[in-house]
C-alpha positions as CSV (number, residue, x, y, z in Angstrom):
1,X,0.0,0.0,0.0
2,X,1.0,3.9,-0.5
3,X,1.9,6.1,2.4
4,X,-2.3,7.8,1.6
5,X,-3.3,4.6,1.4
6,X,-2.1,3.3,5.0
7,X,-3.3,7.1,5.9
8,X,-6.6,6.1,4.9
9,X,-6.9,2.8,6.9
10,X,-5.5,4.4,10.0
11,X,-8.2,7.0,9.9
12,X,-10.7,4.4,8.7
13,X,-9.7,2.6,12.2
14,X,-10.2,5.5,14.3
15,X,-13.5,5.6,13.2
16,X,-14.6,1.8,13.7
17,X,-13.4,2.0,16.5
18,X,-16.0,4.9,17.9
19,X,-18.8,3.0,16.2
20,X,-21.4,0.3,18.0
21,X,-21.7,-2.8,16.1
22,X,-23.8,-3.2,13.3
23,X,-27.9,-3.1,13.7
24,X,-30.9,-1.6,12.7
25,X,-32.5,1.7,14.6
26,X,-35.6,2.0,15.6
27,X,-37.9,3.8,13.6
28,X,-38.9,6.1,16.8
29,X,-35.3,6.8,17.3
30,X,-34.6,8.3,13.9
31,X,-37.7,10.0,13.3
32,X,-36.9,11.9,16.4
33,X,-33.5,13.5,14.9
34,X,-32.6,15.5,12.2
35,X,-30.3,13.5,9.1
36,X,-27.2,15.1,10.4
37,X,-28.0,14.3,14.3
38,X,-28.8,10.8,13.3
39,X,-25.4,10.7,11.2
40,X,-23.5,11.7,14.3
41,X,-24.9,9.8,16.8
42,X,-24.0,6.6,14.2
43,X,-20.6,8.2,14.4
44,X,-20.4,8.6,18.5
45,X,-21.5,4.9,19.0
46,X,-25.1,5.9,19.9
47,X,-27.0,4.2,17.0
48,X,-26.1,0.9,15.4
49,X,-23.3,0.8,12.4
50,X,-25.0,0.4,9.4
51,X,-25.1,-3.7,8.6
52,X,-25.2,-2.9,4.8
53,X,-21.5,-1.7,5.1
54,X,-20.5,-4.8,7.2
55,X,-21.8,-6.9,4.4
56,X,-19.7,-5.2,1.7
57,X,-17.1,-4.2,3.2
58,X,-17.2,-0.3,3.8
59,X,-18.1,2.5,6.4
60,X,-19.0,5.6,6.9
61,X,-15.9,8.2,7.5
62,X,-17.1,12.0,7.4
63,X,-20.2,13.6,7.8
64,X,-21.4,17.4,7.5
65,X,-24.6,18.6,6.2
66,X,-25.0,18.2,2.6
67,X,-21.6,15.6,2.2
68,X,-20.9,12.0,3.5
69,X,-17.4,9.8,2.7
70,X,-17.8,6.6,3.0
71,X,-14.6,3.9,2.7
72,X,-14.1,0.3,2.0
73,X,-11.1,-1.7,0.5
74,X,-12.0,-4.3,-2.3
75,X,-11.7,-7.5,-1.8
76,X,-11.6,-10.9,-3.5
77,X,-15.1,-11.5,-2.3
78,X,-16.1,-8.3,-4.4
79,X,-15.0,-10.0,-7.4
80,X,-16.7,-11.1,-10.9
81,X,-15.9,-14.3,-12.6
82,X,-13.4,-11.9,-14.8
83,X,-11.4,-11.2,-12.0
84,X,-12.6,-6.9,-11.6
85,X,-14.5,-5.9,-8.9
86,X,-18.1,-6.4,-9.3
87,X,-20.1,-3.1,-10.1
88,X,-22.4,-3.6,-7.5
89,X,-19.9,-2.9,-5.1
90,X,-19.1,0.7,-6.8
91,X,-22.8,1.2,-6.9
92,X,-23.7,0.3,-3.8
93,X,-20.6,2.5,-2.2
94,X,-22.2,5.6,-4.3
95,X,-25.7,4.7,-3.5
96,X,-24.7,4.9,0.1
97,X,-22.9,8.0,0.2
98,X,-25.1,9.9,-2.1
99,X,-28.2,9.0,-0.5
100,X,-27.1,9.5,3.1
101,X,-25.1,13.2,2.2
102,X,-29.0,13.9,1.1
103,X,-30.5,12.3,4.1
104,X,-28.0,14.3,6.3
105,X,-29.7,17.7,5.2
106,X,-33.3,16.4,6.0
107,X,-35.1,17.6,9.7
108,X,-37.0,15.6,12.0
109,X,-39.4,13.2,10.7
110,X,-38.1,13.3,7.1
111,X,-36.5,10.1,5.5
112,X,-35.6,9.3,1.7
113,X,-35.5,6.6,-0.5
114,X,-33.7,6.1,-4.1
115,X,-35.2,6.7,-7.1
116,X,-33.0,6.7,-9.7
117,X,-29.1,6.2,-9.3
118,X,-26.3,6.7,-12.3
119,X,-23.1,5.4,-12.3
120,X,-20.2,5.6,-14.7
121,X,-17.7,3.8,-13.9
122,X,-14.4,5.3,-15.1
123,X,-11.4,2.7,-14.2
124,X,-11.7,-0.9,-13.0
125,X,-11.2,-1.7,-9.4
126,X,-9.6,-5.3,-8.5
127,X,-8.8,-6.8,-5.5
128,X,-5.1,-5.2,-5.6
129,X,-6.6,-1.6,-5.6
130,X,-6.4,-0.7,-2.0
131,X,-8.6,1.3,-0.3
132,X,-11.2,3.8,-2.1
133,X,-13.5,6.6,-0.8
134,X,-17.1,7.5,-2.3
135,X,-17.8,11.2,-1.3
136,X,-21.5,12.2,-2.0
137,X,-22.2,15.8,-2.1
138,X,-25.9,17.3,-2.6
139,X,-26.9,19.4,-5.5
140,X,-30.4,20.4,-4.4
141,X,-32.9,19.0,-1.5
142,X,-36.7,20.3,-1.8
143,X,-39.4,19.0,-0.1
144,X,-40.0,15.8,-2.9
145,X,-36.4,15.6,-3.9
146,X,-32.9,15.1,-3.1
147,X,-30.2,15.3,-5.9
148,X,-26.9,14.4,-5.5
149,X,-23.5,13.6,-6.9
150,X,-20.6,12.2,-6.1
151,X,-17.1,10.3,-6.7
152,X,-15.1,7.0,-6.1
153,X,-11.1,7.8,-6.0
154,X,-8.6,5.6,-4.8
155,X,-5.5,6.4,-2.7
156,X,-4.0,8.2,-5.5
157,X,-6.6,10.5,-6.2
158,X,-7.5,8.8,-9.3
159,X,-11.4,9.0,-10.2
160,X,-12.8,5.2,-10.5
161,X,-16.3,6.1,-10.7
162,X,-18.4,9.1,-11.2
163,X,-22.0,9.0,-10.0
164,X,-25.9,10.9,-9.4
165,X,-28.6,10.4,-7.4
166,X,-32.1,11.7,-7.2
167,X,-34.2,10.3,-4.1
168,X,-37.4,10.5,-2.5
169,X,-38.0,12.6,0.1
170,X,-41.3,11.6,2.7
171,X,-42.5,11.8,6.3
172,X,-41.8,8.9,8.4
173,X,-45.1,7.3,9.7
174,X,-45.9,8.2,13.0
């Protein structure tokens, strides 16, 4: 691995390490928070990890309102049957942090939901590719709709995948 890239894990570690294991929240917990309160209390070990990132791999990093960094290091697990990371796992990264850095802009009692998510994937990632980061960044939130965009780079800086987002935004049941 590079120097940035054993600079990533390290701050990748410091992280984990704050966070409670993996689970779901309850629905009365999250519809009492704003995005970005719920976000940080993820961060601070007061909510559950998210058990999607445990499956594949990758976790959240940074949160502010409007932007979310997520980071996970492809494995052989991750891998199609031509030896490239699957694209599920690059979609699934973007989905993630595009749809939470919308999520994290949303008050009390607001949730979202995909609608429609675009990715283009720029360079292959393989199991030899180290870590990489997915930083979602919103365009516009309404009262409908979220739009977002974001990026996959690896240690390098290189840009691996470019992706958009446009989700669903609705009250959470009472």
């Amino acid at each position: 691995m590079t120097d940035q890239a054993d600079i990533w894990e390290k701050e990748l570690a410091e992280v984990k390490a704050r966070m409670a294991p993996t689970g779901v929240t309850t629905l009365e917990d999250v519809r009492k928070l704003s995005g970005i309160e719920f976000f940080r209390g993820i961060f601070a070990g007061k909510f559950p990890s998210v058990p999607m990132g445990k499956l594949m791999g990758f976790f959240p990093l940074e949160v502010e309102a409007g932007r979310m960094v997520f980071q996970g290091t492809p494995g052989p697990e991750h891998l199609n049957p031509m030896g490239s990371v699957h694209g599920g796992y690059v979609a699934t990264l973007l989905d993630s942090a595009l749809g939470c850095a919308v999520h994290s802009t949303l008050p009390a009692g607001r949730a979202f939901t995909t609608l429609e998510l675009k990715v283009n994937m720029i360079r292959a990632l393989s199991a030899k590719t180290g870590p990489v980061r997915a930083e979602g960044k919103v365009v516009h939130v309404g009262r409908q709709t979220g739009i977002a965009e974001g990026r996959v780079t690896d240690s390098a800086g290189r840009l691996l995948a470019w992706g958009s987002t446009t989700c669903l935004i609705f009250d959470l049941p009472a």
